[in-house]
mmCIF file as Biopython writes it, N, C-alpha, C and O atoms, coordinates in Angstrom:
data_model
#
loop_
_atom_site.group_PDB
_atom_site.id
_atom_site.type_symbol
_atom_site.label_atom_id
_atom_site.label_alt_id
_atom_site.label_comp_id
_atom_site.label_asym_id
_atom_site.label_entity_id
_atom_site.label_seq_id
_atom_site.pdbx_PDB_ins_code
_atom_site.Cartn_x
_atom_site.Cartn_y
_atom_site.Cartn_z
_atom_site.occupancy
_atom_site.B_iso_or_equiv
_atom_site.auth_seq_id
_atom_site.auth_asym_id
_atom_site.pdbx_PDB_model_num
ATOM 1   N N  . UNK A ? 1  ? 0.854   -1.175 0.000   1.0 0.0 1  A 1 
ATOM 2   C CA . UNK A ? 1  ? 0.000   0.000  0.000   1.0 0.0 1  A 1 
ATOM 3   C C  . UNK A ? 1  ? 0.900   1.238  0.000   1.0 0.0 1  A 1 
ATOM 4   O O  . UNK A ? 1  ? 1.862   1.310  0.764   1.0 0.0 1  A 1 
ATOM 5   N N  . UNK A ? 2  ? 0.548   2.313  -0.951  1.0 0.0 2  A 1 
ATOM 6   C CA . UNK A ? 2  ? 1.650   3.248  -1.013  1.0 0.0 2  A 1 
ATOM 7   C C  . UNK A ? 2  ? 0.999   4.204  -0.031  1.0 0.0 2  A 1 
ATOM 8   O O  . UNK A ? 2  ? 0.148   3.793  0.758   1.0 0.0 2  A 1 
ATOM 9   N N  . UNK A ? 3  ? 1.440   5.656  -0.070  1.0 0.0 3  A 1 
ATOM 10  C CA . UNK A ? 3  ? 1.352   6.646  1.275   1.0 0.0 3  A 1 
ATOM 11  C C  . UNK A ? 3  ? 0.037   7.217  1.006   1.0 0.0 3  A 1 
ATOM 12  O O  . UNK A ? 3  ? -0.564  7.709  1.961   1.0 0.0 3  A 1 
ATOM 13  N N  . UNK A ? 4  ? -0.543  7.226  -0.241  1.0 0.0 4  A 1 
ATOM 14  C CA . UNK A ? 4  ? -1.997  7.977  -0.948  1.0 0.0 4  A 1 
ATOM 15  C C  . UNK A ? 4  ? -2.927  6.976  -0.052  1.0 0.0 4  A 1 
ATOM 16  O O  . UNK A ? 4  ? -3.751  7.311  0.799   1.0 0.0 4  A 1 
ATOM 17  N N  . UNK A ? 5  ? -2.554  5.579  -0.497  1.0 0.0 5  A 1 
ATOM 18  C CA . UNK A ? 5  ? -3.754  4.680  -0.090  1.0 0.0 5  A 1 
ATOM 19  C C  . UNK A ? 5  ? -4.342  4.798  1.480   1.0 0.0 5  A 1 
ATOM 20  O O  . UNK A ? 5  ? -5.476  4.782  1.958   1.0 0.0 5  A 1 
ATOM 21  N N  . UNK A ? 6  ? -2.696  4.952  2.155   1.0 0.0 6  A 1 
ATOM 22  C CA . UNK A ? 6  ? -2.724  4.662  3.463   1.0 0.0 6  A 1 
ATOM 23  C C  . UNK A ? 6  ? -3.412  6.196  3.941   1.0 0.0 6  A 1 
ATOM 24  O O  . UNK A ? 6  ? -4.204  6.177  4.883   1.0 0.0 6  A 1 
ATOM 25  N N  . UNK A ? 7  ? -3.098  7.479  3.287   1.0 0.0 7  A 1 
ATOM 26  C CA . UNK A ? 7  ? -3.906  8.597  3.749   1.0 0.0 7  A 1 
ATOM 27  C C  . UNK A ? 7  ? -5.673  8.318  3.416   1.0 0.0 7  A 1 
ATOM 28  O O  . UNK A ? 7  ? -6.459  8.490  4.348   1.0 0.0 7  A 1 
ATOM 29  N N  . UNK A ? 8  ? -5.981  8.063  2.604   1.0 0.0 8  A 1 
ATOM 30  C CA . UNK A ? 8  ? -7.410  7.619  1.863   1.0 0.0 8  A 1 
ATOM 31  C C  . UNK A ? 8  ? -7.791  6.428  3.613   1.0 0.0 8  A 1 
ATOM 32  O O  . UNK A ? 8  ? -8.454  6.734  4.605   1.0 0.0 8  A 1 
ATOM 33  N N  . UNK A ? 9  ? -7.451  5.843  3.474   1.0 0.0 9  A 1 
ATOM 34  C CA . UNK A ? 9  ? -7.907  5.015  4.843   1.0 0.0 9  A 1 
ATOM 35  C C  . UNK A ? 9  ? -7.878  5.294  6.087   1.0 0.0 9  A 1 
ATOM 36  O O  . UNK A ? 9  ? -8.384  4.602  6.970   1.0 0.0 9  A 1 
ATOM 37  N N  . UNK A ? 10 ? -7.209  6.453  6.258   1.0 0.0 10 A 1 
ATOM 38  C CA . UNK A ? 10 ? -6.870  7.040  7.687   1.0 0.0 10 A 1 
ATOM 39  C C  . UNK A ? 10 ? -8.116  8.203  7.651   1.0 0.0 10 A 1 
ATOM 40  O O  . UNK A ? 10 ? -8.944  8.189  8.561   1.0 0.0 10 A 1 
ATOM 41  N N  . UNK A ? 11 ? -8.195  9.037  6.746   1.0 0.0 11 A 1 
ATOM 42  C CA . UNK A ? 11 ? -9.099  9.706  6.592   1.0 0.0 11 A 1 
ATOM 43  C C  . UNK A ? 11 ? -10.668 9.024  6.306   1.0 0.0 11 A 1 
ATOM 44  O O  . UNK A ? 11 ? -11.692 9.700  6.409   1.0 0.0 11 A 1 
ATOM 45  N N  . UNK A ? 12 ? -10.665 8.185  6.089   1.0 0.0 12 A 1 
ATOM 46  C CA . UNK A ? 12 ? -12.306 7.509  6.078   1.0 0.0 12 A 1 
ATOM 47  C C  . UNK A ? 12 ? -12.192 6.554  7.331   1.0 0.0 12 A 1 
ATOM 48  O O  . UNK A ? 12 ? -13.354 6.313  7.662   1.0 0.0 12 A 1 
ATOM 49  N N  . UNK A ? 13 ? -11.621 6.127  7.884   1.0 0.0 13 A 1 
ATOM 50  C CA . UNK A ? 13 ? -11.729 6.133  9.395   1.0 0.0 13 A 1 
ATOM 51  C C  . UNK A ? 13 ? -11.866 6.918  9.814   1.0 0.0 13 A 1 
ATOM 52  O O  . UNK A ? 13 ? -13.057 6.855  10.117  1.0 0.0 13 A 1 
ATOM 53  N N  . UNK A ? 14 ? -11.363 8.166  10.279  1.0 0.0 14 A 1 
ATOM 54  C CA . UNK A ? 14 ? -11.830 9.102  10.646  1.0 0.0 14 A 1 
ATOM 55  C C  . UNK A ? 14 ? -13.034 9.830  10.822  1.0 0.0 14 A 1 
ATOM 56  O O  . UNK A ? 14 ? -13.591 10.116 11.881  1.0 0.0 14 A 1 
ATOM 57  N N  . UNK A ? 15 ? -13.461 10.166 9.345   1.0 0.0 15 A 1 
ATOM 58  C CA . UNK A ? 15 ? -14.770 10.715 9.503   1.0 0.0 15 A 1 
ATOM 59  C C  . UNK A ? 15 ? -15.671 9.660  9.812   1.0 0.0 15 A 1 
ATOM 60  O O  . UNK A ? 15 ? -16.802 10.146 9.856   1.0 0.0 15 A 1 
ATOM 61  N N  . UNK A ? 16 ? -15.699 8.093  10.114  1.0 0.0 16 A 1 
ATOM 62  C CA . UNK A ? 16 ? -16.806 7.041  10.171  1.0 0.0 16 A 1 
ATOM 63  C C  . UNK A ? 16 ? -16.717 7.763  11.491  1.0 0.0 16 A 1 
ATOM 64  O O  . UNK A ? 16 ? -17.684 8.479  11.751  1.0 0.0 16 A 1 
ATOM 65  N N  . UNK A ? 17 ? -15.741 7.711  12.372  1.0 0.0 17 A 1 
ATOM 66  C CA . UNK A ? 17 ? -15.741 7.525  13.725  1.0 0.0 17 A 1 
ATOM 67  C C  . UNK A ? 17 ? -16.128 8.755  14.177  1.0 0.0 17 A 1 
ATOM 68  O O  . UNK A ? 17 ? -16.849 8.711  15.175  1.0 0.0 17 A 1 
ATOM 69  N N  . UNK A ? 18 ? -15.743 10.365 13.538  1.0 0.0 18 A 1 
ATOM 70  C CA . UNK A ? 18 ? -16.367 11.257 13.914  1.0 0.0 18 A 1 
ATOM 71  C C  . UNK A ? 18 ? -18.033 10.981 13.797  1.0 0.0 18 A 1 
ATOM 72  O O  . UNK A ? 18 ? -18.779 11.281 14.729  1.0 0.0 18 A 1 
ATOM 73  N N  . UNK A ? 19 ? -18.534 10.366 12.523  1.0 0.0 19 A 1 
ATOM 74  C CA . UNK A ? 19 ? -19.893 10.813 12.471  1.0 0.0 19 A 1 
ATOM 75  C C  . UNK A ? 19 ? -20.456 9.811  13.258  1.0 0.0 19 A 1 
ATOM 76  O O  . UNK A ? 19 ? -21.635 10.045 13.521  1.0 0.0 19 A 1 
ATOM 77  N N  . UNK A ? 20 ? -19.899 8.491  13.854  1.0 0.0 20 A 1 
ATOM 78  C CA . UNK A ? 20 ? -20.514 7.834  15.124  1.0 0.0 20 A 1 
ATOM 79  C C  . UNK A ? 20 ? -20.835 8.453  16.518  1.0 0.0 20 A 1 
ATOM 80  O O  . UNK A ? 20 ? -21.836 8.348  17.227  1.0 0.0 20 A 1 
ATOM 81  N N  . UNK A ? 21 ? -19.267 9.363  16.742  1.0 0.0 21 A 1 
ATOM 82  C CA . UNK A ? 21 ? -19.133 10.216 18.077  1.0 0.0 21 A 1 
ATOM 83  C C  . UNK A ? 21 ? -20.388 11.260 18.041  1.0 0.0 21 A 1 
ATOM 84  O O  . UNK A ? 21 ? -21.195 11.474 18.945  1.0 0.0 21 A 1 
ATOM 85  N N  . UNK A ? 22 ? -20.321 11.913 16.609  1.0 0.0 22 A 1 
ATOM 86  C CA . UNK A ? 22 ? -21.885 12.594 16.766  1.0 0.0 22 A 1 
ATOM 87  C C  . UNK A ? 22 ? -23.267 11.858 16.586  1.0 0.0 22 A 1 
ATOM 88  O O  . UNK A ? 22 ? -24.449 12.173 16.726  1.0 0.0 22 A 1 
ATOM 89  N N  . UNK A ? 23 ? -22.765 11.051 16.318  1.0 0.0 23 A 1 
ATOM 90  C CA . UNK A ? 23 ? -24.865 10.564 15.966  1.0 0.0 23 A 1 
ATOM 91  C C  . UNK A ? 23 ? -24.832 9.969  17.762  1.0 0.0 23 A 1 
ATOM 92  O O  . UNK A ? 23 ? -25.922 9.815  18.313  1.0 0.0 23 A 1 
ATOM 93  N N  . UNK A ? 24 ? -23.756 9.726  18.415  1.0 0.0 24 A 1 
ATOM 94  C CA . UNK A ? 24 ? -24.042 9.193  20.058  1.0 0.0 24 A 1 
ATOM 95  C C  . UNK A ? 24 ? -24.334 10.707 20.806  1.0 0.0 24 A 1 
ATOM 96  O O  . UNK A ? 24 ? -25.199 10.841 21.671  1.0 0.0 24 A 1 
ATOM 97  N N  . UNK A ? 25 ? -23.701 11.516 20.454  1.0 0.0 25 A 1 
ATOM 98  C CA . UNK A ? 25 ? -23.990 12.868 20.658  1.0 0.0 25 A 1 
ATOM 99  C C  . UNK A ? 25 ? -25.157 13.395 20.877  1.0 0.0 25 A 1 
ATOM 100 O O  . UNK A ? 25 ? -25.603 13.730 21.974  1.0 0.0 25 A 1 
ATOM 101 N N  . UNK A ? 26 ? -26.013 13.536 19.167  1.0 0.0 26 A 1 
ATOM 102 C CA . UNK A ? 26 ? -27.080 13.868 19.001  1.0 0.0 26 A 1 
ATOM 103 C C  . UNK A ? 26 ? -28.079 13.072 20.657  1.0 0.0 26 A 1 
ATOM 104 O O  . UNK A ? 26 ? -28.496 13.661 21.654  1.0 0.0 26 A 1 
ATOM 105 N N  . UNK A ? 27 ? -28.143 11.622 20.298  1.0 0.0 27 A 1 
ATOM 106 C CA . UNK A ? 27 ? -28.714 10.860 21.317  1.0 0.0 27 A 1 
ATOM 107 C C  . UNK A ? 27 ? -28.859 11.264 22.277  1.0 0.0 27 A 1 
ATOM 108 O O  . UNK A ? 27 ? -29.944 11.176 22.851  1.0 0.0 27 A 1 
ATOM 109 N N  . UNK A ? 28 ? -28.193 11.638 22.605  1.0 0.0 28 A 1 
ATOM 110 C CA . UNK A ? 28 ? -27.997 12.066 24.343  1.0 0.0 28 A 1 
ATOM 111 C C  . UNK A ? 28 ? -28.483 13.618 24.143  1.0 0.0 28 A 1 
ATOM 112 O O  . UNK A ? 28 ? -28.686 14.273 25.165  1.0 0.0 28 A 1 
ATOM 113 N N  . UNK A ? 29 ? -28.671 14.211 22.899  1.0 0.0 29 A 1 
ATOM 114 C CA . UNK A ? 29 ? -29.438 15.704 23.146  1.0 0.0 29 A 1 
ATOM 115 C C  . UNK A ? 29 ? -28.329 16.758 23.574  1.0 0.0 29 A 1 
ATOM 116 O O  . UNK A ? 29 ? -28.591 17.670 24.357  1.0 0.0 29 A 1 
ATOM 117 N N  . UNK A ? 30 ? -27.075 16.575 23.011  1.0 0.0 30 A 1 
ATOM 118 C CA . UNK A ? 30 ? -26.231 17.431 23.271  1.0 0.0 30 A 1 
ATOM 119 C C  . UNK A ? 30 ? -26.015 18.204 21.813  1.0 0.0 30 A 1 
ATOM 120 O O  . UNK A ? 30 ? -24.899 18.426 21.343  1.0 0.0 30 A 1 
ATOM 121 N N  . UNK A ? 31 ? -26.740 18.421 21.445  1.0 0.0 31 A 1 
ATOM 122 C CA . UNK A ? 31 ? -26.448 18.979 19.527  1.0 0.0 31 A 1 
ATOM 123 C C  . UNK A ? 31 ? -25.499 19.805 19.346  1.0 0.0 31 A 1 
ATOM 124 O O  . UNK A ? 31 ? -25.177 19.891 18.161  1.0 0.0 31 A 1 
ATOM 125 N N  . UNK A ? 32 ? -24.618 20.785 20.411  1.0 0.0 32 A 1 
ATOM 126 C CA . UNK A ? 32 ? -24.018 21.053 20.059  1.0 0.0 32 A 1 
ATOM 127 C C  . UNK A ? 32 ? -22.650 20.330 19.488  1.0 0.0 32 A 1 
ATOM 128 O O  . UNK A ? 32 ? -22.124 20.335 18.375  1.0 0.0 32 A 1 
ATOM 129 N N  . UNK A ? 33 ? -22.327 19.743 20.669  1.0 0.0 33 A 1 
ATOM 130 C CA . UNK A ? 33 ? -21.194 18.789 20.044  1.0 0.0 33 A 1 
ATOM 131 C C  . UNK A ? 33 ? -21.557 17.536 19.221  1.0 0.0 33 A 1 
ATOM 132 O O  . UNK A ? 33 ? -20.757 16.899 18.536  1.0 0.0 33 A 1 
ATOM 133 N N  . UNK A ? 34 ? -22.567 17.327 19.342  1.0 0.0 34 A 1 
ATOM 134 C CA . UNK A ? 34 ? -23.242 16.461 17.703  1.0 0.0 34 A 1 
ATOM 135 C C  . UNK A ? 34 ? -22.594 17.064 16.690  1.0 0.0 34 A 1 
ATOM 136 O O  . UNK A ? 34 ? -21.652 16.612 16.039  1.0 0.0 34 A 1 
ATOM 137 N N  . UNK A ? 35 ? -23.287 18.393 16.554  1.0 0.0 35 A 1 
ATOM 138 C CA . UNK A ? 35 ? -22.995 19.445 15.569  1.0 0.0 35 A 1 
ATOM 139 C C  . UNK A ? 35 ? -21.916 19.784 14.460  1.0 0.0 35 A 1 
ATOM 140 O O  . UNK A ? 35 ? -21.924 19.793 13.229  1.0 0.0 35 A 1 
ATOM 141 N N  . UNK A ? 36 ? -20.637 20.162 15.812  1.0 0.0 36 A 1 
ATOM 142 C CA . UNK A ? 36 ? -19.358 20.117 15.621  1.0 0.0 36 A 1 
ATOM 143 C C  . UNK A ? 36 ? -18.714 18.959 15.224  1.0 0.0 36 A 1 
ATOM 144 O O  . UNK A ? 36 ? -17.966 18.907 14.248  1.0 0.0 36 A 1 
ATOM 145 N N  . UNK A ? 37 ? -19.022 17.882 16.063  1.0 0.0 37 A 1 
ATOM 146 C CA . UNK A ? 37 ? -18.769 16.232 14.982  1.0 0.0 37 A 1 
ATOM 147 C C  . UNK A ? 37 ? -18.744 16.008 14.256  1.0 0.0 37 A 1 
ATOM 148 O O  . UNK A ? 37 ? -17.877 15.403 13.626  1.0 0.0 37 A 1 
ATOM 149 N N  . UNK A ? 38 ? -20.250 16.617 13.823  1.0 0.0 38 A 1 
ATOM 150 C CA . UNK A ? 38 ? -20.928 16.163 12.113  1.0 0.0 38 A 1 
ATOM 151 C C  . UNK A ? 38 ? -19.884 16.993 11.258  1.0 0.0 38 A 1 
ATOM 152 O O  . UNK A ? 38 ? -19.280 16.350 10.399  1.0 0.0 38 A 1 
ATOM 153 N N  . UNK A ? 39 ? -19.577 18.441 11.395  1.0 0.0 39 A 1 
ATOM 154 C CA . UNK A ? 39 ? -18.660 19.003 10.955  1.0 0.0 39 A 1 
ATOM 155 C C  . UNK A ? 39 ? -17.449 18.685 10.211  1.0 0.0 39 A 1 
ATOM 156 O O  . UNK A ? 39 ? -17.014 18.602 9.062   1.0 0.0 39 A 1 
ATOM 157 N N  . UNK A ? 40 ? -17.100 18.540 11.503  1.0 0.0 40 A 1 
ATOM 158 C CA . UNK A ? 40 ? -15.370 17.332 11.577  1.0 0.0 40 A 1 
ATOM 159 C C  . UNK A ? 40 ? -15.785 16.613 10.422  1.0 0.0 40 A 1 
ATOM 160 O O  . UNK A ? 40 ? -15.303 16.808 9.307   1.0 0.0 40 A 1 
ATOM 161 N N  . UNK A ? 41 ? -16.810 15.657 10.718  1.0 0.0 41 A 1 
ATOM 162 C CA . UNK A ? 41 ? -16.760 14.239 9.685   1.0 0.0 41 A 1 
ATOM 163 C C  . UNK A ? 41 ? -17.021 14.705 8.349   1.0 0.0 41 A 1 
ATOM 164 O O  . UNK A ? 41 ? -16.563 14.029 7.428   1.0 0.0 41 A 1 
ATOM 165 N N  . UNK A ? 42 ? -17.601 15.624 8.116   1.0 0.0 42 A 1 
ATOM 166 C CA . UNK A ? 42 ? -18.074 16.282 6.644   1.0 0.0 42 A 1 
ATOM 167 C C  . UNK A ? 42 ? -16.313 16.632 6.158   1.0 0.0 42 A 1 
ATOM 168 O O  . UNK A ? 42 ? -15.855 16.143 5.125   1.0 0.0 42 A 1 
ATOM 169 N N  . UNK A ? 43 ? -15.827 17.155 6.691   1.0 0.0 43 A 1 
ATOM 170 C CA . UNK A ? 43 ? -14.399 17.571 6.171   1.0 0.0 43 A 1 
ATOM 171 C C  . UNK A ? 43 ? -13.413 16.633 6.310   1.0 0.0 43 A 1 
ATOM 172 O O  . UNK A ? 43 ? -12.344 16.890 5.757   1.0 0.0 43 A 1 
ATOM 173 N N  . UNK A ? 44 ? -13.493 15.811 6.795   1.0 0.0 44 A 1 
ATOM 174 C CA . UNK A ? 44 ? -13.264 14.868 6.503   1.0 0.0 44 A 1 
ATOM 175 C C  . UNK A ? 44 ? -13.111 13.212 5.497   1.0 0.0 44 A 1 
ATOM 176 O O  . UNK A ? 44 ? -12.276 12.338 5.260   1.0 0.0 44 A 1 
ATOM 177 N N  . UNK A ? 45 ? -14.567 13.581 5.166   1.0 0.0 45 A 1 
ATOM 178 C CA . UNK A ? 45 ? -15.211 13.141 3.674   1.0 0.0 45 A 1 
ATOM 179 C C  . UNK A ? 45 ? -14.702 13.268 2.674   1.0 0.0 45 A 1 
ATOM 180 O O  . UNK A ? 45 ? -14.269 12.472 1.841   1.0 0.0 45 A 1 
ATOM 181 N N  . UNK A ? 46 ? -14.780 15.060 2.792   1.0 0.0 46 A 1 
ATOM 182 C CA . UNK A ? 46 ? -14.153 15.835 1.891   1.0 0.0 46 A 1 
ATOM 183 C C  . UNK A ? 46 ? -12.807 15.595 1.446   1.0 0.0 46 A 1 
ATOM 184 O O  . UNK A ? 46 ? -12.500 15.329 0.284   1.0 0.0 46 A 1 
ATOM 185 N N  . UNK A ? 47 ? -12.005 15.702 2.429   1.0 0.0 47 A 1 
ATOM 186 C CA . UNK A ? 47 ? -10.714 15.447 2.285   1.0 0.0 47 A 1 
ATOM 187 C C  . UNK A ? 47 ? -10.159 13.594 1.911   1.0 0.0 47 A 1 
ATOM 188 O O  . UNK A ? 47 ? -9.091  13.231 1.419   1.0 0.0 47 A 1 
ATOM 189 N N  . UNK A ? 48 ? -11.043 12.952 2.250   1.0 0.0 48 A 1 
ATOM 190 C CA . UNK A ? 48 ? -11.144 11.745 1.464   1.0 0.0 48 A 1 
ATOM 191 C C  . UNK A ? 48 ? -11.537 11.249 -0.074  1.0 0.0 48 A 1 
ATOM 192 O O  . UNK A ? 48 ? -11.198 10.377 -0.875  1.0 0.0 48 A 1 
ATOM 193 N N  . UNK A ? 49 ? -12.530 12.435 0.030   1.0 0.0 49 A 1 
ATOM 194 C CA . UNK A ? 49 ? -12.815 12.457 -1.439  1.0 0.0 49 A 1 
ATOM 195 C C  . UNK A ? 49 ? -11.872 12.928 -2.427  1.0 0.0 49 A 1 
ATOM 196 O O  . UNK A ? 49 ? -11.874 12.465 -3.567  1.0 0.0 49 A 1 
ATOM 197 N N  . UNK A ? 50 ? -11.215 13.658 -2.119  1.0 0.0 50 A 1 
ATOM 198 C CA . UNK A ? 50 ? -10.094 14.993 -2.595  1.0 0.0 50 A 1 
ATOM 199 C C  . UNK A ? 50 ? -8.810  13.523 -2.605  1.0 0.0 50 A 1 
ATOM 200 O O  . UNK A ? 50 ? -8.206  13.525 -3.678  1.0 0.0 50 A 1 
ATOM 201 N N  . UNK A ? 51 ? -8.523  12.810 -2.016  1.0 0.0 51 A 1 
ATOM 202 C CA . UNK A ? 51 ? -7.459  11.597 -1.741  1.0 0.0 51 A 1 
ATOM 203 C C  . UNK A ? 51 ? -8.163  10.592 -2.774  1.0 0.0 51 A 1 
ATOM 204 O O  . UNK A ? 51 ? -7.353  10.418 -3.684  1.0 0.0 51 A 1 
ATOM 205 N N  . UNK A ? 52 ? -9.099  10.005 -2.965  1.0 0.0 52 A 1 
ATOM 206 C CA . UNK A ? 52 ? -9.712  9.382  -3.995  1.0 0.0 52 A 1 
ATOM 207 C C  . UNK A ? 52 ? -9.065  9.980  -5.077  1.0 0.0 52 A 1 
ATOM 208 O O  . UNK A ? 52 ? -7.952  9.694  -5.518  1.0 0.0 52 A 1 
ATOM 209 N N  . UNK A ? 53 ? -9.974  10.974 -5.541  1.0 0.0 53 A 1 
ATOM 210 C CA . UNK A ? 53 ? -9.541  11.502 -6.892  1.0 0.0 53 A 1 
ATOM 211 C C  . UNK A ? 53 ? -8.171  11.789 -7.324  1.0 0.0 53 A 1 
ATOM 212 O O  . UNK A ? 53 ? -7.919  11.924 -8.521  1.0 0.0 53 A 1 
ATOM 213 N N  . UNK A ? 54 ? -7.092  11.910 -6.236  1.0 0.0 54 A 1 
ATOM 214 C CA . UNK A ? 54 ? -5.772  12.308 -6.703  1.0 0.0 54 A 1 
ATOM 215 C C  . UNK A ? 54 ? -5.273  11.109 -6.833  1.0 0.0 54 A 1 
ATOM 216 O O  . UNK A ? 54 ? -4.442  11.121 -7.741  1.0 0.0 54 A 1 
ATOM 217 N N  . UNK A ? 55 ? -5.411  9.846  -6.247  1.0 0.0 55 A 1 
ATOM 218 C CA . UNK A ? 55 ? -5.008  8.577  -6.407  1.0 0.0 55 A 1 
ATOM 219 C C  . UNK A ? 55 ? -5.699  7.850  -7.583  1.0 0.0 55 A 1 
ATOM 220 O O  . UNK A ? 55 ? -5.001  6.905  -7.949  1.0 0.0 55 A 1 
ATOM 221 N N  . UNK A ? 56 ? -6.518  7.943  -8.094  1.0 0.0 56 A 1 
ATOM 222 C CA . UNK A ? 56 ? -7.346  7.812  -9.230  1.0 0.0 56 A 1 
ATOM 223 C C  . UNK A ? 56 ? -6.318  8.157  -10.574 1.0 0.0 56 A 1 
ATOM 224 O O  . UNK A ? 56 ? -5.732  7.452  -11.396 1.0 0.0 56 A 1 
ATOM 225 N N  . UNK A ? 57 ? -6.468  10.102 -10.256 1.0 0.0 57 A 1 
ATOM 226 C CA . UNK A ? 57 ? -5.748  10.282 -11.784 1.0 0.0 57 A 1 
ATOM 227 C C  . UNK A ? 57 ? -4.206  9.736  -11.802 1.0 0.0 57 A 1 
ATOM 228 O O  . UNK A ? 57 ? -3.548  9.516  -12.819 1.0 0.0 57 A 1 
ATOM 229 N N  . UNK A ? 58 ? -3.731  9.550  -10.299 1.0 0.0 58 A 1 
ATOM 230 C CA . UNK A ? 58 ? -2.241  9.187  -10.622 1.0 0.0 58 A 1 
ATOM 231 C C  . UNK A ? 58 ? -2.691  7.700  -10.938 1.0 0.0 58 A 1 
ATOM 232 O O  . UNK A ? 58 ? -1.912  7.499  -11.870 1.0 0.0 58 A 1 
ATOM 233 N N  . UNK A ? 59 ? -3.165  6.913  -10.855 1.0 0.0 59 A 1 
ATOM 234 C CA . UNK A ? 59 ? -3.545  5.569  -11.065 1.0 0.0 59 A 1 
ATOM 235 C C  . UNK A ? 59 ? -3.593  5.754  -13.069 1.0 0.0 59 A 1 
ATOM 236 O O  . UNK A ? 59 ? -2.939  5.116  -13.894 1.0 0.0 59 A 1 
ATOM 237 N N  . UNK A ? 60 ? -4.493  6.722  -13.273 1.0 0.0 60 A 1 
ATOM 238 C CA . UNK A ? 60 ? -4.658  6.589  -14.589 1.0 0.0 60 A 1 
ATOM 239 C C  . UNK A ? 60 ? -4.017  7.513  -15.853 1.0 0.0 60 A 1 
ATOM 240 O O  . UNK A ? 60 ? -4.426  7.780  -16.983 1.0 0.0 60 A 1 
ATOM 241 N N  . UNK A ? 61 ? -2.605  7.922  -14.962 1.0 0.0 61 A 1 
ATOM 242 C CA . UNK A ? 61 ? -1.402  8.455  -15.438 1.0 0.0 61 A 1 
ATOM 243 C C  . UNK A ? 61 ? -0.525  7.753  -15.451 1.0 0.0 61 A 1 
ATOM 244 O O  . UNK A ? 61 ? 0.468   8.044  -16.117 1.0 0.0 61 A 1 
ATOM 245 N N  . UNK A ? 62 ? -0.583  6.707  -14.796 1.0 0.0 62 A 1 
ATOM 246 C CA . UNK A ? 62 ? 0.861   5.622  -14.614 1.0 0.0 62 A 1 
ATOM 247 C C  . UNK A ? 62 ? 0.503   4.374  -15.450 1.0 0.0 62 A 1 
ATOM 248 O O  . UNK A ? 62 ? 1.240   3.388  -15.448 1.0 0.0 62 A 1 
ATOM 249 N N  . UNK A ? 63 ? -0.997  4.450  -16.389 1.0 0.0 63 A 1 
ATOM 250 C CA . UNK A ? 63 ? -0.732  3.247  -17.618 1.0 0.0 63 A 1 
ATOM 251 C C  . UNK A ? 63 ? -0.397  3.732  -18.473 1.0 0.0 63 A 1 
ATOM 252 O O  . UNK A ? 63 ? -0.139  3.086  -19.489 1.0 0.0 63 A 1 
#
């Protein structure tokens, strides 16, 4: 696994586990820090998504 893959997996762990910490959040009726969770995990996504696509085109630059 090269260093792209291993960022792509660190970052979608991440946001799973943020958006668990908030949906236990929400539960308990604390929305704010639900809130801020959900946050986290959205940019997180993001930044996974953004790791997808750069590993993608280098994937389909190197045939």
């Amino acid at each position: 696994m090269n260093e792209i893959q291993a960022q792509i997996r660190a970052k979608s762990a991440q946001a799973s586990q943020l958006s668990q910490e908030a949906t236990i959040a929400f539960r308990a009726k604390n929305f704010a820090t639900g809130k801020r969770l959900m946050a986290q995990a959205v940019a997180a996504s993001i930044d996974c998504q953004r790791l997808i696509q750069e590993y993608t085109q280098q994937q389909a630059t190197a045939k």
